[in-house]
LUMVOVO-239521 format. One record per residue: residue number from 0; z, y, x of N, C-alpha, C in turn. Coordinates in Angstrom, 2 decimals. Each point is the difference from the previous one (the first is absolute). Layout:
N
<rec i="NUM" n_c3="Z" n_c2="Y" n_c1="X" ca_c3="Z" ca_c2="Y" ca_c1="X" c_c3="Z" c_c2="Y" c_c1="X"/>
...
end
This chain:
81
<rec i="0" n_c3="-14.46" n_c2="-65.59" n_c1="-57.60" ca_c3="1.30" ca_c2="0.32" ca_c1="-0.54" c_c3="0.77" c_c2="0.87" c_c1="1.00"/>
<rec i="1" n_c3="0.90" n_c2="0.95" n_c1="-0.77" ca_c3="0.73" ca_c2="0.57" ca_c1="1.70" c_c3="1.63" c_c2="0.30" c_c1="-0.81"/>
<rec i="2" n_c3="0.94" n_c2="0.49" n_c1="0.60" ca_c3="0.88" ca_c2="0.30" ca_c1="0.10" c_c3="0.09" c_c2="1.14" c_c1="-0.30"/>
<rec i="3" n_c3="1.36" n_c2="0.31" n_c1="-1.21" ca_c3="0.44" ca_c2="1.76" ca_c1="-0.06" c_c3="1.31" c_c2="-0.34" c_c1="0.28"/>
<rec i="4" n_c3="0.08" n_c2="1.37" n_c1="0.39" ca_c3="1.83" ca_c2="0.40" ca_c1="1.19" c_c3="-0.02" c_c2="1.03" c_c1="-0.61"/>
<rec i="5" n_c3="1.54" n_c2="0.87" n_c1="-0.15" ca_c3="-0.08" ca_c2="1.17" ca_c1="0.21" c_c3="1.16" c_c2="0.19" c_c1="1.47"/>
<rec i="6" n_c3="-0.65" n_c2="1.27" n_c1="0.57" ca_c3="0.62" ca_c2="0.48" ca_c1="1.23" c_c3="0.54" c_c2="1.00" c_c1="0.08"/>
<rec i="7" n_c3="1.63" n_c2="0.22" n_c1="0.39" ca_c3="0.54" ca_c2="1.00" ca_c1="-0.08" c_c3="0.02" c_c2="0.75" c_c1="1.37"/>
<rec i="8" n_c3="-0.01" n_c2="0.68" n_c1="0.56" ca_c3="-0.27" ca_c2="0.82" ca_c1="1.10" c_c3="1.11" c_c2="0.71" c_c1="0.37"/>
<rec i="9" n_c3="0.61" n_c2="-0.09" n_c1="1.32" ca_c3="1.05" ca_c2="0.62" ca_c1="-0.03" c_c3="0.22" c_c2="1.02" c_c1="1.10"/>
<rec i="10" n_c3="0.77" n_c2="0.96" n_c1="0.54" ca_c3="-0.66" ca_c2="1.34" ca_c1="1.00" c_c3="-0.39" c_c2="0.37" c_c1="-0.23"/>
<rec i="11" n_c3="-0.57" n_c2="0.47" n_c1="1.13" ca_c3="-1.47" ca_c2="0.73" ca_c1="0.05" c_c3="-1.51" c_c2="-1.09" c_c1="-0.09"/>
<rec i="12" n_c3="0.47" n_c2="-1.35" n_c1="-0.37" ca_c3="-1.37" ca_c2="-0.99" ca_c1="0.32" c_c3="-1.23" c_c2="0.79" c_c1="-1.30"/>
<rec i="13" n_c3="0.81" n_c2="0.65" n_c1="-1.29" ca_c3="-0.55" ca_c2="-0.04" ca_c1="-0.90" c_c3="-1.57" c_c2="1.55" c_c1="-0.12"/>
<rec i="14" n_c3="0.92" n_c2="0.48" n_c1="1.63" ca_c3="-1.07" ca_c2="1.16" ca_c1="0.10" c_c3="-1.20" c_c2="-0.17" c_c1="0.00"/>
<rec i="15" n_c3="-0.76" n_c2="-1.56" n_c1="0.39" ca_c3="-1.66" ca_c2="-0.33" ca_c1="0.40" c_c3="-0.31" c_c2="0.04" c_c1="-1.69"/>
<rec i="16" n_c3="0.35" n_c2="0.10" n_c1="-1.09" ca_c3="-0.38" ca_c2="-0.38" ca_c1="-1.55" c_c3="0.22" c_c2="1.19" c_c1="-0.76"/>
<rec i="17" n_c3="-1.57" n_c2="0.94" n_c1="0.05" ca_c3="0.69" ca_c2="0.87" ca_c1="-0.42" c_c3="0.18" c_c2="0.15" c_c1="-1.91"/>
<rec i="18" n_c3="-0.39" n_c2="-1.34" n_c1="-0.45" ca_c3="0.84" ca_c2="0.17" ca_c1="-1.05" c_c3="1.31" c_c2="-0.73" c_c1="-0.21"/>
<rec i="19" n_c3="0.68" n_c2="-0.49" n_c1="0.68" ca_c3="1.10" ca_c2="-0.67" ca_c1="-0.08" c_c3="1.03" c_c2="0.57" c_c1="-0.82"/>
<rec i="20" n_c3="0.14" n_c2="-0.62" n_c1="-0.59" ca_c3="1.17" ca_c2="-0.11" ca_c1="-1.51" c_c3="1.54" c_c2="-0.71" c_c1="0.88"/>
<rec i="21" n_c3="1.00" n_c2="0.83" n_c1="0.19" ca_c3="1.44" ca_c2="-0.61" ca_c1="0.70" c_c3="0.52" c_c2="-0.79" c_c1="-1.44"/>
<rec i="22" n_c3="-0.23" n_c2="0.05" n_c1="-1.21" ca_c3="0.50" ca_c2="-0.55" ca_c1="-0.55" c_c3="-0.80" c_c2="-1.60" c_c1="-0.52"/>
<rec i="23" n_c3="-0.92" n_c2="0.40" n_c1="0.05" ca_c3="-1.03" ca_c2="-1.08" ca_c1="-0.69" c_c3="-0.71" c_c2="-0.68" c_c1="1.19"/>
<rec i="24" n_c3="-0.17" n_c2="0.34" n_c1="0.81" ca_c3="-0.43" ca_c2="-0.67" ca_c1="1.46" c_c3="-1.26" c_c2="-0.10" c_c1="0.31"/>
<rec i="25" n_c3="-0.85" n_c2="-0.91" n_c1="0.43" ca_c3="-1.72" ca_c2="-0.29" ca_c1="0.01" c_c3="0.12" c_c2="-1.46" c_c1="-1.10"/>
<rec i="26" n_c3="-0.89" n_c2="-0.04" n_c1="-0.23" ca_c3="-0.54" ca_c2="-1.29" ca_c1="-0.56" c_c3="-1.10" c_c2="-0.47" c_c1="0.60"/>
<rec i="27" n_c3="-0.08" n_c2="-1.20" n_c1="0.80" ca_c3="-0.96" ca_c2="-0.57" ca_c1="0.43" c_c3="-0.35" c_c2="-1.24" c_c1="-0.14"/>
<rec i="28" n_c3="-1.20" n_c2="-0.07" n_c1="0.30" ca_c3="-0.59" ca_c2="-1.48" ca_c1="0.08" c_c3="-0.93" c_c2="-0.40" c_c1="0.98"/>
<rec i="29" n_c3="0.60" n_c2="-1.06" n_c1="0.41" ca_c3="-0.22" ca_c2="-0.83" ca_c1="1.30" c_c3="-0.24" c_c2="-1.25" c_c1="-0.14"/>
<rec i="30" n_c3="-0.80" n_c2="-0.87" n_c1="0.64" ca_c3="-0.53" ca_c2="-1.06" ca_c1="-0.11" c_c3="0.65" c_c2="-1.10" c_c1="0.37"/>
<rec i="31" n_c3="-0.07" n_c2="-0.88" n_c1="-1.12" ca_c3="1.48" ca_c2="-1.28" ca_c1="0.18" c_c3="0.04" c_c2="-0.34" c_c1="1.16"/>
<rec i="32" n_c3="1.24" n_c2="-0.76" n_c1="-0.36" ca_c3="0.79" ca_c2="-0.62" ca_c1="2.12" c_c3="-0.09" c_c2="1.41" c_c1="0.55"/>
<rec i="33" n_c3="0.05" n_c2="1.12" n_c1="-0.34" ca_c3="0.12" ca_c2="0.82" ca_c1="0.89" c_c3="1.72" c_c2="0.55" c_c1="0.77"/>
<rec i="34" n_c3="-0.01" n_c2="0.03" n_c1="0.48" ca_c3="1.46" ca_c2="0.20" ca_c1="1.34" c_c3="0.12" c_c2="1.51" c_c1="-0.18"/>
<rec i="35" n_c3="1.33" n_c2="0.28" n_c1="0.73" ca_c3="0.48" ca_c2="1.12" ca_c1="-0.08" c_c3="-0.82" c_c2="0.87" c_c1="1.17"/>
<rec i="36" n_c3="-0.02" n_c2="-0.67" n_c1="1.06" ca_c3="-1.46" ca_c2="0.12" ca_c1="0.93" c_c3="-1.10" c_c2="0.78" c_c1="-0.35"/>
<rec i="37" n_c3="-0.84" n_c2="-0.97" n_c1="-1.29" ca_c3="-0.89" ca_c2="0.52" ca_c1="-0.64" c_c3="0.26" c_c2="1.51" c_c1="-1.17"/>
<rec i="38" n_c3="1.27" n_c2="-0.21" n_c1="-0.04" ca_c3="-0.71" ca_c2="1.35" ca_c1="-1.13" c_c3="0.69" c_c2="1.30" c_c1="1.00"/>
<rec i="39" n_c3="0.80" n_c2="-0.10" n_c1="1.10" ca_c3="0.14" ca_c2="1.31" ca_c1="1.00" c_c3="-1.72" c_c2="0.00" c_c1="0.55"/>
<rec i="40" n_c3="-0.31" n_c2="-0.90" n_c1="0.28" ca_c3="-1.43" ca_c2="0.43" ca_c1="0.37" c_c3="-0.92" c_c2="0.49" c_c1="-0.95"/>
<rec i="41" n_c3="-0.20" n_c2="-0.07" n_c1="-1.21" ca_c3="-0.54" ca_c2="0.31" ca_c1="-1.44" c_c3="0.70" c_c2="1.06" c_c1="-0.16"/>
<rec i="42" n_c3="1.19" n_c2="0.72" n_c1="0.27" ca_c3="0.81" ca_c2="1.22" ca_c1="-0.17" c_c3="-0.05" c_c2="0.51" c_c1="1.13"/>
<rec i="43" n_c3="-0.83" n_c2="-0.11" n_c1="1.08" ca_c3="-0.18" ca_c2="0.43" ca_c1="1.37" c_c3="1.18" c_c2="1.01" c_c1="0.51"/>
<rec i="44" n_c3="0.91" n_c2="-1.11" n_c1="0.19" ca_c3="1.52" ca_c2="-0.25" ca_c1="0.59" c_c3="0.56" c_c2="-0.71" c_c1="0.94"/>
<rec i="45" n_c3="-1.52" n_c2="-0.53" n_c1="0.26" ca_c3="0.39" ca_c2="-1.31" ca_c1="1.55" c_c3="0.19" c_c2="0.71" c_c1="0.54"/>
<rec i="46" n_c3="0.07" n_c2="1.13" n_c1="0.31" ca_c3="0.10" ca_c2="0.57" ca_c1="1.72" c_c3="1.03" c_c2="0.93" c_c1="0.05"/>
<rec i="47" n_c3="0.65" n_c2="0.16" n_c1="-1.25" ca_c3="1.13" ca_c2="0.66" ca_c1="-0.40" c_c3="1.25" c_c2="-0.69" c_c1="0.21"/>
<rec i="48" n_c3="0.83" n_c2="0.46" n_c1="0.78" ca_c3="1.33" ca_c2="-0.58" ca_c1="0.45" c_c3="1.12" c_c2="-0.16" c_c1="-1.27"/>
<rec i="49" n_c3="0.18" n_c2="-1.05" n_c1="-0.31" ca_c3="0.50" ca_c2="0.20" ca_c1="-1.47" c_c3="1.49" c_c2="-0.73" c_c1="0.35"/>
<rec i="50" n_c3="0.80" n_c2="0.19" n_c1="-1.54" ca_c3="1.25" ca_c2="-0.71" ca_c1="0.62" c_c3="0.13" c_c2="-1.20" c_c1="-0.71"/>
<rec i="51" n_c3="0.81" n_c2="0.17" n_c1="-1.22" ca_c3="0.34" ca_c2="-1.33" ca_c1="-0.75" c_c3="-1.13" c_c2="-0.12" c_c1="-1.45"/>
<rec i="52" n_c3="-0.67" n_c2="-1.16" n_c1="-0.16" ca_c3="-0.87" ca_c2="-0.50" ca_c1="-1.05" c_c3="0.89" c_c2="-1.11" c_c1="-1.01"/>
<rec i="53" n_c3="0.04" n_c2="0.63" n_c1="-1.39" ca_c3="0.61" ca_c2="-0.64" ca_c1="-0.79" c_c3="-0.87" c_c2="-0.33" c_c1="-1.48"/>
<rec i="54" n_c3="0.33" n_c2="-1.43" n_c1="-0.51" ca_c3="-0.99" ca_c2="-0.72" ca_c1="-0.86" c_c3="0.99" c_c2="-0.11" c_c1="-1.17"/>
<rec i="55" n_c3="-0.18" n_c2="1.02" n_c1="-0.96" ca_c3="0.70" ca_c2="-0.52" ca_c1="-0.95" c_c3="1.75" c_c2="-0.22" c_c1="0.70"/>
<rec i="56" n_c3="0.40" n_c2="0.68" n_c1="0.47" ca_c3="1.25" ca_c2="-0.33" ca_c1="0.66" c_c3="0.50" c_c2="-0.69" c_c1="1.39"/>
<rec i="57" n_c3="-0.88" n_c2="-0.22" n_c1="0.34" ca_c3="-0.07" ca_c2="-1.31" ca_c1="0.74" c_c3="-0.58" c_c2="0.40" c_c1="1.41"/>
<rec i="58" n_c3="0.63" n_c2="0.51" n_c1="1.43" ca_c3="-0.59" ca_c2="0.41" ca_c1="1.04" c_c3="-1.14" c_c2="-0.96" c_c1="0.46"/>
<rec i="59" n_c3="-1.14" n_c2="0.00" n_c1="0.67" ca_c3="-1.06" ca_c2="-0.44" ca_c1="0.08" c_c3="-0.24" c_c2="0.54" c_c1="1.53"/>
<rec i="60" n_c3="-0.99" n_c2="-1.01" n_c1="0.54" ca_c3="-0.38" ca_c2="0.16" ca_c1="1.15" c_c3="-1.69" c_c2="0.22" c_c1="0.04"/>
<rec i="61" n_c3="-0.89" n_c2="0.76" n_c1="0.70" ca_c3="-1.52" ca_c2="0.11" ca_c1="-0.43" c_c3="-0.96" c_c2="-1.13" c_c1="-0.05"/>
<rec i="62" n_c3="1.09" n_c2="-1.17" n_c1="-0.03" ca_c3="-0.99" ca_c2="-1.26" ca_c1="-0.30" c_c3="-0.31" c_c2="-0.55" c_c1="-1.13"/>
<rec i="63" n_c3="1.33" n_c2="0.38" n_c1="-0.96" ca_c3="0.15" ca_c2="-0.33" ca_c1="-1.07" c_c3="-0.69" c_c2="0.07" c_c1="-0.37"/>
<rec i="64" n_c3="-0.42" n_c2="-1.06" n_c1="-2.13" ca_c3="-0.50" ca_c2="0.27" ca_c1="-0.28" c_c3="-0.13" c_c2="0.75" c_c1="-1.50"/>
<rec i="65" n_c3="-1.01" n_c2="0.50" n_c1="-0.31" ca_c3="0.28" ca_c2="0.69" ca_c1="-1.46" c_c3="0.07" c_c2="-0.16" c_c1="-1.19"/>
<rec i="66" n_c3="0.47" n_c2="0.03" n_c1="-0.73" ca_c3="0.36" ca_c2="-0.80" ca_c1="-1.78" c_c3="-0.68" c_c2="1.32" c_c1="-0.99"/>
<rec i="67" n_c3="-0.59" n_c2="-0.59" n_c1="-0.84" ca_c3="-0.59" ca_c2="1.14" ca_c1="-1.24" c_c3="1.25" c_c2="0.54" c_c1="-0.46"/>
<rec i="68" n_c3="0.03" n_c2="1.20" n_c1="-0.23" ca_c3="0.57" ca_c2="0.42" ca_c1="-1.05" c_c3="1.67" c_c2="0.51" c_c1="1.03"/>
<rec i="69" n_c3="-0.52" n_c2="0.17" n_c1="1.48" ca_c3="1.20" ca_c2="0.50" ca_c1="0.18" c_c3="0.37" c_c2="1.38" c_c1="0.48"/>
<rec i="70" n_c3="0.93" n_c2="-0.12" n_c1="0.34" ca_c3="0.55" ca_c2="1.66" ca_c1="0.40" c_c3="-0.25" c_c2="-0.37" c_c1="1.51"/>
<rec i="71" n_c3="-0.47" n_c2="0.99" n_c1="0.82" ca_c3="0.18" ca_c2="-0.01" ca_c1="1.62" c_c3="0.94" c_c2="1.62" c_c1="-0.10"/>
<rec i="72" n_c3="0.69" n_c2="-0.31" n_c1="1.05" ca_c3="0.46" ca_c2="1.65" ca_c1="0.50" c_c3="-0.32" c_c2="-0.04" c_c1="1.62"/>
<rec i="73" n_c3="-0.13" n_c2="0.67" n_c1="0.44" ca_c3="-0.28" ca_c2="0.24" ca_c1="1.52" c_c3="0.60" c_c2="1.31" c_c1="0.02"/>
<rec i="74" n_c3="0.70" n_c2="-0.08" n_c1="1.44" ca_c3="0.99" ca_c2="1.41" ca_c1="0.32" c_c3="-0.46" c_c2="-0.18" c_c1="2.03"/>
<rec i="75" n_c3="0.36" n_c2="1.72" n_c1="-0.28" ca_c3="-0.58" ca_c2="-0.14" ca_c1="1.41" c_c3="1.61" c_c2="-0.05" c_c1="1.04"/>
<rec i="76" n_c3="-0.37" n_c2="-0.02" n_c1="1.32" ca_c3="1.24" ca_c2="-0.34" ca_c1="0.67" c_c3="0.94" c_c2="1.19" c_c1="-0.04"/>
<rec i="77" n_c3="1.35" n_c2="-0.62" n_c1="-0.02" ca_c3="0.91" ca_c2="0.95" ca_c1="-0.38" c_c3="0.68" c_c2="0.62" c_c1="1.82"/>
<rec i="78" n_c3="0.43" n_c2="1.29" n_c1="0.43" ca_c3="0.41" ca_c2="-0.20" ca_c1="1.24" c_c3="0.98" c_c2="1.14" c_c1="-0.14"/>
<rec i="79" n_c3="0.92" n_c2="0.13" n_c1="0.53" ca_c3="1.50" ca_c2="0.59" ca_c1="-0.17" c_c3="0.72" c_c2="-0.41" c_c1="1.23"/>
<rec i="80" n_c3="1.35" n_c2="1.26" n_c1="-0.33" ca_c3="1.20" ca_c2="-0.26" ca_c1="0.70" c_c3="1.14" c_c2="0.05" c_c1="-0.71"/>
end
């Protein structure tokens, strides 16, 4: 059994996909109990400095874990003056 998400991509993160849809996002599937952990590594994003991870609304930390049927957004770090 596995898990579907969809993932919205935000920046420049969305440049590694080169079909990425900004409106419609990825659709994936990942294998239950899987963590937010697991699908940056399945979206080979671990090593990507990222900023805030949000579940359906809800800020998240990369331990979390994942629910069918949800929205992820991932945005990369924001830096300003």
């Amino acid at each position: 059994m596995s898990l579907r998400v969809n993932v919205k991509l935000y920046g420049t993160l969305s440049r590694s996909f080169d079909e990425y849809d900004h409106l419609s996002g990825l659709e994936v599937n990942i294998q239950d109990e899987a963590s937010i952990h697991d699908l940056l590594g399945y979206l080979n994003l671990s090593s990507v400095r990222l900023g805030m991870i949000y579940m359906d609304g809800r800020c998240l930390n990369k331990n979390s874990p994942l629910k069918d049927g949800s929205q992820i957004k991932i945005f990369q770090p924001i830096a300003g003056g």
